[in-house]
PyMOL Python script that loads the backbone (N, CA, C, O; Angstrom):
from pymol import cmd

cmd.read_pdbstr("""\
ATOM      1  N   UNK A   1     -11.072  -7.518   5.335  1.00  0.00           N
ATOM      2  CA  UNK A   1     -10.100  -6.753   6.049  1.00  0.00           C
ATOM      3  C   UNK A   1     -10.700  -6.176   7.326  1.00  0.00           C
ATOM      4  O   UNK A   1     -10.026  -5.859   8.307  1.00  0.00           O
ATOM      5  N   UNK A   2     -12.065  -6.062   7.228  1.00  0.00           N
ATOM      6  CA  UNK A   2     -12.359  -5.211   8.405  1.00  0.00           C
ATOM      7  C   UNK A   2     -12.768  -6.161   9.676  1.00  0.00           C
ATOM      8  O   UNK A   2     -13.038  -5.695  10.782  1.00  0.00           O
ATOM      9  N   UNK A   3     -12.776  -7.509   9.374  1.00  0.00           N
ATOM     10  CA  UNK A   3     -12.982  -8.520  10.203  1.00  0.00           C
ATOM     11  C   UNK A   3     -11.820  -8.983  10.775  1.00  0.00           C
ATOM     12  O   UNK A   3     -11.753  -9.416  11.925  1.00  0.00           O
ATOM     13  N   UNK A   4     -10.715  -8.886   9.843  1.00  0.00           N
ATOM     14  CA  UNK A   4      -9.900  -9.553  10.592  1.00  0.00           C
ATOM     15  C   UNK A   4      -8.530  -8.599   9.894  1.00  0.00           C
ATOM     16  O   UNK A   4      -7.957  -8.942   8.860  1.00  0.00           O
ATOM     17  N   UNK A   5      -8.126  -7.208  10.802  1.00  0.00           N
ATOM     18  CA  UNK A   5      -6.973  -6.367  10.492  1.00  0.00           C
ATOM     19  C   UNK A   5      -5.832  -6.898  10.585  1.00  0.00           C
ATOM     20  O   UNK A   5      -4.857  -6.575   9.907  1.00  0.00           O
ATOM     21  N   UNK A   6      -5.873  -8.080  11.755  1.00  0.00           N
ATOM     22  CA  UNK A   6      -4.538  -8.509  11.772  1.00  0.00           C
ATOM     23  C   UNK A   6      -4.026  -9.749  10.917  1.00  0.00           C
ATOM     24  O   UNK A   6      -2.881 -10.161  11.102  1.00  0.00           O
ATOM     25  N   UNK A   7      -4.758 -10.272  10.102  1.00  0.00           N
ATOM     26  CA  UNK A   7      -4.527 -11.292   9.214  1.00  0.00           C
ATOM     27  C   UNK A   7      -3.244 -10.503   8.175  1.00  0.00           C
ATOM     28  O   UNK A   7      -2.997  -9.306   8.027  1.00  0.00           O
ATOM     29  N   UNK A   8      -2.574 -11.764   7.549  1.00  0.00           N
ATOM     30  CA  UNK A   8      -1.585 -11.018   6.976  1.00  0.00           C
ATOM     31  C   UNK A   8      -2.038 -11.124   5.113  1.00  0.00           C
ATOM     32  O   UNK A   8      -2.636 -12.020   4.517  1.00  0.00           O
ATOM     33  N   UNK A   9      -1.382  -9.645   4.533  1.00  0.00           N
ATOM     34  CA  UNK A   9      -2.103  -9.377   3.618  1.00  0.00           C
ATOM     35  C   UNK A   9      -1.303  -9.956   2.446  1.00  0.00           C
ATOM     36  O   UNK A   9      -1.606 -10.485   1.377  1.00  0.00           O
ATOM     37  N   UNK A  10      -0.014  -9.606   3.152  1.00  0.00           N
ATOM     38  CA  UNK A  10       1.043  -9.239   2.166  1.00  0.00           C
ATOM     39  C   UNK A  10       2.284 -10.081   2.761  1.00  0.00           C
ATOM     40  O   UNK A  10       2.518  -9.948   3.962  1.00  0.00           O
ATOM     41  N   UNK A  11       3.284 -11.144   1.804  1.00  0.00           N
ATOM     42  CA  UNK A  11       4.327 -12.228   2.324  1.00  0.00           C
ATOM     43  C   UNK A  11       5.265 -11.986   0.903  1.00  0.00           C
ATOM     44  O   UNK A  11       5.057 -12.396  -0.239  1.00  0.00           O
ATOM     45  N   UNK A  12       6.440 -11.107   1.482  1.00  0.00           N
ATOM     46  CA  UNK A  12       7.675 -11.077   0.599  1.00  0.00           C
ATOM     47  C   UNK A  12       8.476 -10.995   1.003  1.00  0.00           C
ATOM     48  O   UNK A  12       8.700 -10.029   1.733  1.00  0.00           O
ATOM     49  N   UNK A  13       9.751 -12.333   0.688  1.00  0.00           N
ATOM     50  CA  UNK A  13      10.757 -12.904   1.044  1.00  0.00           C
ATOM     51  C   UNK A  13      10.431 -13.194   2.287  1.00  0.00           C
ATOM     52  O   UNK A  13       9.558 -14.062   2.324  1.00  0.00           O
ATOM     53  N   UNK A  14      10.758 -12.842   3.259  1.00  0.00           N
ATOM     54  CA  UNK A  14      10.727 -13.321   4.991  1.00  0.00           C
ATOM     55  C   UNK A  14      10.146 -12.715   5.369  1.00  0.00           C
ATOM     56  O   UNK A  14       9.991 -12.944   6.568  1.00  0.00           O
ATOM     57  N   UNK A  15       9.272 -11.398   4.793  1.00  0.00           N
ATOM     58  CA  UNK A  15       8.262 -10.411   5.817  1.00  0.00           C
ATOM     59  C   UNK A  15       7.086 -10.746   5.681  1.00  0.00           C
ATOM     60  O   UNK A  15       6.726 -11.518   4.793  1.00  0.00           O
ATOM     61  N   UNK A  16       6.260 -10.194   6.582  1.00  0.00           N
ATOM     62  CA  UNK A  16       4.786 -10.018   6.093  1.00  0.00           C
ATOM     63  C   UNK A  16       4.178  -8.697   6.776  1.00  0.00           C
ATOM     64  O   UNK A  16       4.563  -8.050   7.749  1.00  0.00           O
ATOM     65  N   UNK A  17       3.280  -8.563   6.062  1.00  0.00           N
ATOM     66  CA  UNK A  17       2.329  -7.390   6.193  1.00  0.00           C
ATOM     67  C   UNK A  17       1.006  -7.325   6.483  1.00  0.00           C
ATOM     68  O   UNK A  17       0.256  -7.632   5.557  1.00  0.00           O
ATOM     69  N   UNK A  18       0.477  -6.987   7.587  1.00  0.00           N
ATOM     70  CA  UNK A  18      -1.176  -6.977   8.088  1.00  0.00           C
ATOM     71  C   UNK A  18      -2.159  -6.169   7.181  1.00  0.00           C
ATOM     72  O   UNK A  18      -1.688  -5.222   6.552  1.00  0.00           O
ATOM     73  N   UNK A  19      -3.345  -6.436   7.076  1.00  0.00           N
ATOM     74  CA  UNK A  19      -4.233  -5.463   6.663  1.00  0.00           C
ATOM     75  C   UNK A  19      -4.455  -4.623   6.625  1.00  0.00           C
ATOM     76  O   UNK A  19      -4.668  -3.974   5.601  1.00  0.00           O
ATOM     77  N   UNK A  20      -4.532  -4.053   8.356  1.00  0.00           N
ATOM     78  CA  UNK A  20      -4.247  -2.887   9.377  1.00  0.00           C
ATOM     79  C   UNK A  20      -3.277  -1.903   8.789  1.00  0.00           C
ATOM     80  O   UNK A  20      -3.715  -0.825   8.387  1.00  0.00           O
ATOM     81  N   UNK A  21      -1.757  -2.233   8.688  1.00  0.00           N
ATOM     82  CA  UNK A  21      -0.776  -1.718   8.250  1.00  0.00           C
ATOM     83  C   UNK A  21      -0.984  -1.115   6.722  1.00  0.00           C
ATOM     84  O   UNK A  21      -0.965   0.031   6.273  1.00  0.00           O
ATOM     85  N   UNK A  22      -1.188  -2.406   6.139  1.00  0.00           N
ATOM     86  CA  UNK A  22      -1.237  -2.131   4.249  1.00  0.00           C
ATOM     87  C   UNK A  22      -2.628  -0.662   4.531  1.00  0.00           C
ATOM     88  O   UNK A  22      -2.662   0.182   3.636  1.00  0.00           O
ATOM     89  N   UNK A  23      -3.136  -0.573   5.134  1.00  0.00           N
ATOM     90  CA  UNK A  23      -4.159   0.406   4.547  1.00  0.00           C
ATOM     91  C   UNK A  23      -3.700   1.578   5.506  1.00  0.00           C
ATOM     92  O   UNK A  23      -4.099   2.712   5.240  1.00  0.00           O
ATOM     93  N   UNK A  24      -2.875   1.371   6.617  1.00  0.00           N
ATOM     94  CA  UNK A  24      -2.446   2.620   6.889  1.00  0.00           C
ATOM     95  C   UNK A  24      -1.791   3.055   5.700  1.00  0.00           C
ATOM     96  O   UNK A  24      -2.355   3.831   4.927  1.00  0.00           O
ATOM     97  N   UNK A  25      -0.368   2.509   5.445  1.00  0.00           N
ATOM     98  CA  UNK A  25       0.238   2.881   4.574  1.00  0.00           C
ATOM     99  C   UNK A  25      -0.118   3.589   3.374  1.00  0.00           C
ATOM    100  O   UNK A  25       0.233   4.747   3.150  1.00  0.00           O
ATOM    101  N   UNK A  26      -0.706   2.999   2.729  1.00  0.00           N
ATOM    102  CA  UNK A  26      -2.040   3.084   1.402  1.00  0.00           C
ATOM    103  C   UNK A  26      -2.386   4.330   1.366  1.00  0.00           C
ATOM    104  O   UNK A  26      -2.108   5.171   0.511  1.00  0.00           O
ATOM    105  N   UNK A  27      -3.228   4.469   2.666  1.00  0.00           N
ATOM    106  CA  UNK A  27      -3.711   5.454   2.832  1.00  0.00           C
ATOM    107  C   UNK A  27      -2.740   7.097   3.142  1.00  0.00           C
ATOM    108  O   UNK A  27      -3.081   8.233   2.813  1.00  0.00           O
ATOM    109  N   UNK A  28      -1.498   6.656   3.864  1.00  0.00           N
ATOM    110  CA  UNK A  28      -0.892   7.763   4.393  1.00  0.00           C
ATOM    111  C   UNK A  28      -0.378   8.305   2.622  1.00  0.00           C
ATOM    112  O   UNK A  28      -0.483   9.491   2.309  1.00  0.00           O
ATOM    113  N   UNK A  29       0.010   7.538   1.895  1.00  0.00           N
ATOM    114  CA  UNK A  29       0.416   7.640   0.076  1.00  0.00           C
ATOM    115  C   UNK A  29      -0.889   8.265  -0.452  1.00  0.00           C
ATOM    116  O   UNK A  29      -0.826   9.306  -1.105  1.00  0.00           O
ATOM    117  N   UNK A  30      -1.970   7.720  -0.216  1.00  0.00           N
ATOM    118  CA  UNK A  30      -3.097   8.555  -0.814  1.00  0.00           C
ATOM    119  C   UNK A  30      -2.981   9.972  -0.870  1.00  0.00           C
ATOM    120  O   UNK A  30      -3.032  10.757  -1.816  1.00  0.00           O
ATOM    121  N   UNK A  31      -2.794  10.141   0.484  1.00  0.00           N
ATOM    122  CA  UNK A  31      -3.175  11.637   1.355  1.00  0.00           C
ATOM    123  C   UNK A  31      -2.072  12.536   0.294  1.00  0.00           C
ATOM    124  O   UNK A  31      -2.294  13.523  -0.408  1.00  0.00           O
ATOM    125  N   UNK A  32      -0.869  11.772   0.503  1.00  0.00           N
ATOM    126  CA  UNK A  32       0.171  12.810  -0.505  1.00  0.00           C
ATOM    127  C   UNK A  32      -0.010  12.487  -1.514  1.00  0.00           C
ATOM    128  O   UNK A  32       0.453  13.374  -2.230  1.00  0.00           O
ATOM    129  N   UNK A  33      -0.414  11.732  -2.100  1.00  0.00           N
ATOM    130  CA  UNK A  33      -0.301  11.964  -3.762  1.00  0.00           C
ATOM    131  C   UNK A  33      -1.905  13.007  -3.732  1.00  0.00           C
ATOM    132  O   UNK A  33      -2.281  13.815  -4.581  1.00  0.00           O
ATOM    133  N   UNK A  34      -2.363  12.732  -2.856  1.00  0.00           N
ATOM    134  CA  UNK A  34      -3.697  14.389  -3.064  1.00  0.00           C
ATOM    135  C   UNK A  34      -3.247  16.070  -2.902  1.00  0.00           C
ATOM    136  O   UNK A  34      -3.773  17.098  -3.330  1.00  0.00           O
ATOM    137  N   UNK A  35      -2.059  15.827  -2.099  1.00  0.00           N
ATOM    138  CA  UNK A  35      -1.582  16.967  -1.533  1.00  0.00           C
ATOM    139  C   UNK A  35      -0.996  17.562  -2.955  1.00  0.00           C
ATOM    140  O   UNK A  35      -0.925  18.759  -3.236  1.00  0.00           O
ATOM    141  N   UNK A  36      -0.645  16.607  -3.677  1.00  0.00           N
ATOM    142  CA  UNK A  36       0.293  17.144  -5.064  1.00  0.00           C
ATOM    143  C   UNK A  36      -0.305  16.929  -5.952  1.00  0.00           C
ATOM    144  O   UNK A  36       0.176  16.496  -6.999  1.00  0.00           O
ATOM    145  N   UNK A  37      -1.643  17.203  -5.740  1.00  0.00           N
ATOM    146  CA  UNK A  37      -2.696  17.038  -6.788  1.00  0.00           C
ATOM    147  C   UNK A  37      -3.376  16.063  -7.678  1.00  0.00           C
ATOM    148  O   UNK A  37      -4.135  16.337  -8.608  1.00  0.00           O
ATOM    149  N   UNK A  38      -3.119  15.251  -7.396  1.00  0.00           N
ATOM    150  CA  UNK A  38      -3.724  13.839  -7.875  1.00  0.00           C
ATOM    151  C   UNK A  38      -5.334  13.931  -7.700  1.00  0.00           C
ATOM    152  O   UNK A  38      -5.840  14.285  -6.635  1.00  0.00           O
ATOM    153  N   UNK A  39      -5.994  13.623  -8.698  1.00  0.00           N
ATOM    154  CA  UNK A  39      -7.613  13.605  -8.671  1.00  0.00           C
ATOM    155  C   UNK A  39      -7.821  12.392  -9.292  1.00  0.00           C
ATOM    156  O   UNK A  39      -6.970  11.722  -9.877  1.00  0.00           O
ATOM    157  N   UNK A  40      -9.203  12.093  -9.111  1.00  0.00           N
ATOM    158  CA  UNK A  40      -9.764  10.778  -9.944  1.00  0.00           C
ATOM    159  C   UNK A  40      -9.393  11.180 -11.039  1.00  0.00           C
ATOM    160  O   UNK A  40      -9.107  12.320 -11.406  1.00  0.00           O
ATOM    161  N   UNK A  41      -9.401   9.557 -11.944  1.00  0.00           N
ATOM    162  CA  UNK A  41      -9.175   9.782 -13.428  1.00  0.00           C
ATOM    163  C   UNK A  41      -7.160  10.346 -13.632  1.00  0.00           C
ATOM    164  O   UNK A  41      -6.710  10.126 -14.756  1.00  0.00           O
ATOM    165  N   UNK A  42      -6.730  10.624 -13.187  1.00  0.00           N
ATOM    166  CA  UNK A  42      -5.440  10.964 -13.439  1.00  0.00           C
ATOM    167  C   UNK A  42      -4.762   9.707 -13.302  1.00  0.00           C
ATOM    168  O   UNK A  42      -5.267   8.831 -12.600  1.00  0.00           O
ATOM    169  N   UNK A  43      -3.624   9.515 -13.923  1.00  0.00           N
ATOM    170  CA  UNK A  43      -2.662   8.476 -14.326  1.00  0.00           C
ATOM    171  C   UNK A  43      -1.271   9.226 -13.412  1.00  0.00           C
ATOM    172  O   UNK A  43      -1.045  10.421 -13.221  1.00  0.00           O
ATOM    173  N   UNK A  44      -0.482   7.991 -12.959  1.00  0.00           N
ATOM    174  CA  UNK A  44       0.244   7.932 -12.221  1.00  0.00           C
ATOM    175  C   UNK A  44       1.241   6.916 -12.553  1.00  0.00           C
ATOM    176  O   UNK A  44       0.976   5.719 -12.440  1.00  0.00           O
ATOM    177  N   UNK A  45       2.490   7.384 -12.997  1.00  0.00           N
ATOM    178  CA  UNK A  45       3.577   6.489 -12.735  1.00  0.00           C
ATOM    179  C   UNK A  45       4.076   5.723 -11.766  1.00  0.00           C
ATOM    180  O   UNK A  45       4.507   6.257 -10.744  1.00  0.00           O
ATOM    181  N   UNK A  46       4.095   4.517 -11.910  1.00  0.00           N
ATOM    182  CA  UNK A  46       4.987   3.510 -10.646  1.00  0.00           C
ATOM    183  C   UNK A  46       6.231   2.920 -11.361  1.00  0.00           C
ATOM    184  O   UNK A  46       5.966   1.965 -12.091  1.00  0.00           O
ATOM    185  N   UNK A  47       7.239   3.208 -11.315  1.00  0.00           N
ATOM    186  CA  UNK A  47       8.340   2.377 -11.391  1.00  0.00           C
ATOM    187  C   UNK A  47       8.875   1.690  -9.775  1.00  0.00           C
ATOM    188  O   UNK A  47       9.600   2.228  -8.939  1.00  0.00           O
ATOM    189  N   UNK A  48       8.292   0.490  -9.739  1.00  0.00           N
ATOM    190  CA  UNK A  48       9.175   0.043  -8.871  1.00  0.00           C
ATOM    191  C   UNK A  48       9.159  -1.461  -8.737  1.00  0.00           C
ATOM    192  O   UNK A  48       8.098  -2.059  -8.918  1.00  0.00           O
ATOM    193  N   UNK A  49      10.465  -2.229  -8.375  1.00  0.00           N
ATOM    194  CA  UNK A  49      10.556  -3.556  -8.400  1.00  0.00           C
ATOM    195  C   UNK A  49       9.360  -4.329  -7.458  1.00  0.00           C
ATOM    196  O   UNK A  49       8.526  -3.793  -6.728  1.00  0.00           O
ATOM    197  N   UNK A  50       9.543  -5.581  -7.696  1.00  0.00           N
ATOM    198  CA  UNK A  50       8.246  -6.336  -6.590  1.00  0.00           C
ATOM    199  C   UNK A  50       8.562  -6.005  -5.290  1.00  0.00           C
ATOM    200  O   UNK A  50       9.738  -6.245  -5.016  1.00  0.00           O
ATOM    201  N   UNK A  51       8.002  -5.603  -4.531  1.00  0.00           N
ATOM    202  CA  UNK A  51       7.947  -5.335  -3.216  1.00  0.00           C
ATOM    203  C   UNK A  51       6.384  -4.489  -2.329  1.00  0.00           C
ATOM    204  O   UNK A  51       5.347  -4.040  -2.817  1.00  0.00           O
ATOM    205  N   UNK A  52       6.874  -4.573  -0.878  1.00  0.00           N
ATOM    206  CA  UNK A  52       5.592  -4.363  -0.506  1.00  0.00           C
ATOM    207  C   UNK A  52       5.318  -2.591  -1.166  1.00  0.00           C
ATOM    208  O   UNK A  52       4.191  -2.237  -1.511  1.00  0.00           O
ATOM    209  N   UNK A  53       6.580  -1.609  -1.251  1.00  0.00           N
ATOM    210  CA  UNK A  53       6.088  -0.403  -1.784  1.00  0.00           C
ATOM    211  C   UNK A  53       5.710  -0.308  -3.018  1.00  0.00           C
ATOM    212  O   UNK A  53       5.615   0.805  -3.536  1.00  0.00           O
ATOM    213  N   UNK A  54       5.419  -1.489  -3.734  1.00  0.00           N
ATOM    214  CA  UNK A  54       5.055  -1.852  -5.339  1.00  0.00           C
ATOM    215  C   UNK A  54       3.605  -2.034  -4.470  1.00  0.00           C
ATOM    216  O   UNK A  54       3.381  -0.863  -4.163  1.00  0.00           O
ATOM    217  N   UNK A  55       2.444  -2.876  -3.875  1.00  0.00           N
ATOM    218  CA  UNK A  55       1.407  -3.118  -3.674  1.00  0.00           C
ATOM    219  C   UNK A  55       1.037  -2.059  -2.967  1.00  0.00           C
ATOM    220  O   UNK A  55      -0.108  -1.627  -3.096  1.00  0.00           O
ATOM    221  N   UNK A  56       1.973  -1.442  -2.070  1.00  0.00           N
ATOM    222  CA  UNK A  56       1.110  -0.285  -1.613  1.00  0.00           C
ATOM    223  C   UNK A  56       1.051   1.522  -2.264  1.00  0.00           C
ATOM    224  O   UNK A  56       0.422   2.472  -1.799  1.00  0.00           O
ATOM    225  N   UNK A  57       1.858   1.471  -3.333  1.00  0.00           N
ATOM    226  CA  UNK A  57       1.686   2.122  -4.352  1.00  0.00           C
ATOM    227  C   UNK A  57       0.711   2.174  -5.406  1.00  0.00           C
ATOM    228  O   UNK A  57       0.302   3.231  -5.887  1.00  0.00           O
ATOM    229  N   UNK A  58       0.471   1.434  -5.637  1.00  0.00           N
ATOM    230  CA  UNK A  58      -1.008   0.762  -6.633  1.00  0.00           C
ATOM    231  C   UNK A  58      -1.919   1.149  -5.674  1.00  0.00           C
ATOM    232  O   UNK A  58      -2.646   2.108  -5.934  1.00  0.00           O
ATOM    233  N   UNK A  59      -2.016   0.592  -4.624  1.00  0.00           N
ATOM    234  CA  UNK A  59      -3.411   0.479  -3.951  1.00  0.00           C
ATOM    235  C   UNK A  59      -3.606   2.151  -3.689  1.00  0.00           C
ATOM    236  O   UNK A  59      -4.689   2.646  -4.001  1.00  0.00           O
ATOM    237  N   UNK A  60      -2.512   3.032  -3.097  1.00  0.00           N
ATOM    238  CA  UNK A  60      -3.008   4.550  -2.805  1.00  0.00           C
ATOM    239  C   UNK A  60      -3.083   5.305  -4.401  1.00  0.00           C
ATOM    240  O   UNK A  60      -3.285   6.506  -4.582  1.00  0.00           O
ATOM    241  N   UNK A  61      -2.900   4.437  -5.307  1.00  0.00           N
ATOM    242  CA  UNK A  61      -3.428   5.347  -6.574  1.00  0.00           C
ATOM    243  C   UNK A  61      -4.599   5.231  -6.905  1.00  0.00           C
ATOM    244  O   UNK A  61      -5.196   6.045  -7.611  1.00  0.00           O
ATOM    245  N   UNK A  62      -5.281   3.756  -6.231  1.00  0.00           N
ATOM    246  CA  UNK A  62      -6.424   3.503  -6.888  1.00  0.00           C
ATOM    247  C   UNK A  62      -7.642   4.194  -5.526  1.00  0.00           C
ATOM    248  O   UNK A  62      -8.829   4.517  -5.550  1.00  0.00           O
ATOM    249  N   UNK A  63      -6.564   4.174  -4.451  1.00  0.00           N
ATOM    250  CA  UNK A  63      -7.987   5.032  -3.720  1.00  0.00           C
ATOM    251  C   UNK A  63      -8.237   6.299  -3.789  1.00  0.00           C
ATOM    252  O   UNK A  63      -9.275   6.812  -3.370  1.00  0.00           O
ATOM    253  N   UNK A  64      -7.177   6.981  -4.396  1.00  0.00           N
ATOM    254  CA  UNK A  64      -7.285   8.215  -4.791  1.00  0.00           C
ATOM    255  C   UNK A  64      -8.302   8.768  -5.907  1.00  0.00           C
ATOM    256  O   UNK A  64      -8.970   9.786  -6.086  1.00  0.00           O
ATOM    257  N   UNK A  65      -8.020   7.337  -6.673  1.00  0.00           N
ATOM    258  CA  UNK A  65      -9.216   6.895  -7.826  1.00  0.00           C
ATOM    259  C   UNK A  65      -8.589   7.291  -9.164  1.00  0.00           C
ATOM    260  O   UNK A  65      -9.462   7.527  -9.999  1.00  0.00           O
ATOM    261  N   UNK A  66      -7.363   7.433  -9.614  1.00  0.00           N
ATOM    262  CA  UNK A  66      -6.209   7.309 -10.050  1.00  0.00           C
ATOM    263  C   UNK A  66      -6.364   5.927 -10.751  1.00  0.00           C
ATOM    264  O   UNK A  66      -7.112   4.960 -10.599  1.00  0.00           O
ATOM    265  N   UNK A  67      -5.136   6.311 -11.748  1.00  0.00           N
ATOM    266  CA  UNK A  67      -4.975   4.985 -12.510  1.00  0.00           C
ATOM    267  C   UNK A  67      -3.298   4.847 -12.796  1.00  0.00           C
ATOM    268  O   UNK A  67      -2.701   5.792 -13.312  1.00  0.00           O
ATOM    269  N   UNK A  68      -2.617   3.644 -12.432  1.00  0.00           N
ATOM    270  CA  UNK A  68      -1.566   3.556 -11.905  1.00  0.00           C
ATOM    271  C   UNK A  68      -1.046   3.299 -13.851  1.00  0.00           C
ATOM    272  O   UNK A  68      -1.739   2.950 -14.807  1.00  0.00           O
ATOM    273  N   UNK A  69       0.260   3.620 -13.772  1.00  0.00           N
ATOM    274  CA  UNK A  69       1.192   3.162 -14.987  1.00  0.00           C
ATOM    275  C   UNK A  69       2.074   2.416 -14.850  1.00  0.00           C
ATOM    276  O   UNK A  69       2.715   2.758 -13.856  1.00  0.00           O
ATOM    277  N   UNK A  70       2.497   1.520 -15.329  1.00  0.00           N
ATOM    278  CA  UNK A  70       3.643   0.699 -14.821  1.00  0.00           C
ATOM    279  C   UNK A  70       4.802   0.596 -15.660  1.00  0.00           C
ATOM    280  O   UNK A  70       4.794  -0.014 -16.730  1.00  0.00           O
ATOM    281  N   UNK A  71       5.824   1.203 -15.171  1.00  0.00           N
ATOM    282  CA  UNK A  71       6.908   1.414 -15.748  1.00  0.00           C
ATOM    283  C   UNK A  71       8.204   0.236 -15.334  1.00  0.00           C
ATOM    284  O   UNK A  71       8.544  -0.136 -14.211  1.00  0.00           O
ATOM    285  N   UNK A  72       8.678  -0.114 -16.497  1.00  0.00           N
ATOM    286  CA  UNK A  72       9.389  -1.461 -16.095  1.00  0.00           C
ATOM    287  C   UNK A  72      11.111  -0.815 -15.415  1.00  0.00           C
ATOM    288  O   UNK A  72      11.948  -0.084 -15.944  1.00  0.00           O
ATOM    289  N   UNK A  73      11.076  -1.492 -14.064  1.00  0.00           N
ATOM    290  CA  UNK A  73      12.272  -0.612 -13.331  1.00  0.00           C
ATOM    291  C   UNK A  73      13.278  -1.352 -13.917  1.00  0.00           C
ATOM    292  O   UNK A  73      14.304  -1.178 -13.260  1.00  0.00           O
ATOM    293  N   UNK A  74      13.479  -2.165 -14.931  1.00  0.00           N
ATOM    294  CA  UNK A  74      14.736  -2.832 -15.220  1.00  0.00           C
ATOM    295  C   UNK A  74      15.344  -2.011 -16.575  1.00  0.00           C
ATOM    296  O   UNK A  74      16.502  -1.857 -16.960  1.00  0.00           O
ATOM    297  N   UNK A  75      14.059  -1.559 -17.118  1.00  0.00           N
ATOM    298  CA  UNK A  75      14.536  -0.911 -18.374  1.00  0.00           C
ATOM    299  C   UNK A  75      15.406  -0.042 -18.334  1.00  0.00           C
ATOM    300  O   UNK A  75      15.236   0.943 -17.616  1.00  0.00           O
ATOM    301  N   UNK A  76      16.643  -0.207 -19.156  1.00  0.00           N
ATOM    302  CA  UNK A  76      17.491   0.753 -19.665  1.00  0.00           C
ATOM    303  C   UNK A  76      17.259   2.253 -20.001  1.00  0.00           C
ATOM    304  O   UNK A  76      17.985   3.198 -19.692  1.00  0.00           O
ATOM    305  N   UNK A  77      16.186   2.271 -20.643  1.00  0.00           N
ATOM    306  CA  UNK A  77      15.429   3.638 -20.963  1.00  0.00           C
ATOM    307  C   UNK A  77      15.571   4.539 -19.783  1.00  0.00           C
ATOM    308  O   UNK A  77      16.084   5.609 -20.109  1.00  0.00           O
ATOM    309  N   UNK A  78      15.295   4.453 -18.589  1.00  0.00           N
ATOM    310  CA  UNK A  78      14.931   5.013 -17.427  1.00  0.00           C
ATOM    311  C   UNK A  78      16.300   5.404 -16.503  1.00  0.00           C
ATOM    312  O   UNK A  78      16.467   6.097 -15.499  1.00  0.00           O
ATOM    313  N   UNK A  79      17.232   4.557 -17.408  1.00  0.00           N
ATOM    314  CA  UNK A  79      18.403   4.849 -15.924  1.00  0.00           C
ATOM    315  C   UNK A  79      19.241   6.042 -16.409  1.00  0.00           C
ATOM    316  O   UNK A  79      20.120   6.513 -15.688  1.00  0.00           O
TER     317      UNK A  79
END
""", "prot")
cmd.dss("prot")
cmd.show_as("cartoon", "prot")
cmd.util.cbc("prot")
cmd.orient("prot")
C-alpha cells in the first residue's frame, strides 16, 4: 500500500476503491470508535451487508486492535 496508494484495493459492483482512500476511511472509523471508547482487546459488532463499509469497518476495528463480531444483517432476529 505504501508503494503504490493509488492502486485499487477494493472492486464492488461498478466501484472501486484506492488504498489511499480505504485507509483514510479506516482510519477516520478508528479515531471514532476510540472516541467512544474502544480499546485493544474489546469486541465490536458489525452488522452490515457486503460492501465497501463492511471492509472498512473490519479494518478500523482491527486497527484499533479490537476484535470485530459479525452479525448476520439478513437475520430476522435483528429487525
Amino acid at each position: 500500500m505504501r508503494n503504490t496508494p493509488d492502486a485499487l484495493a477494493l472492486v464492488f459492483e461498478d466501484q472501486g476503491l484506492v488504498y489511499a482512500e480505504l485507509n483514510v476511511r479506516a482510519n477516520r472509523l478508528a479515531h471514532y470508535l476510540r472516541s467512544l471508547g474502544v480499546k485493544p482487546d474489546d469486541r465490536v459488532a458489525i452488522r452490515l451487508e457486503r460492501s465497501f463499509e463492511l471492509v472498512i469497518s473490519l479494518l478500523a476495528v482491527l486497527k484499533v486492535g479490537g476484535a470485530y463480531v459479525p452479525l448476520d444483517p439478513i437475520s430476522s432476529l435483528w429487525r
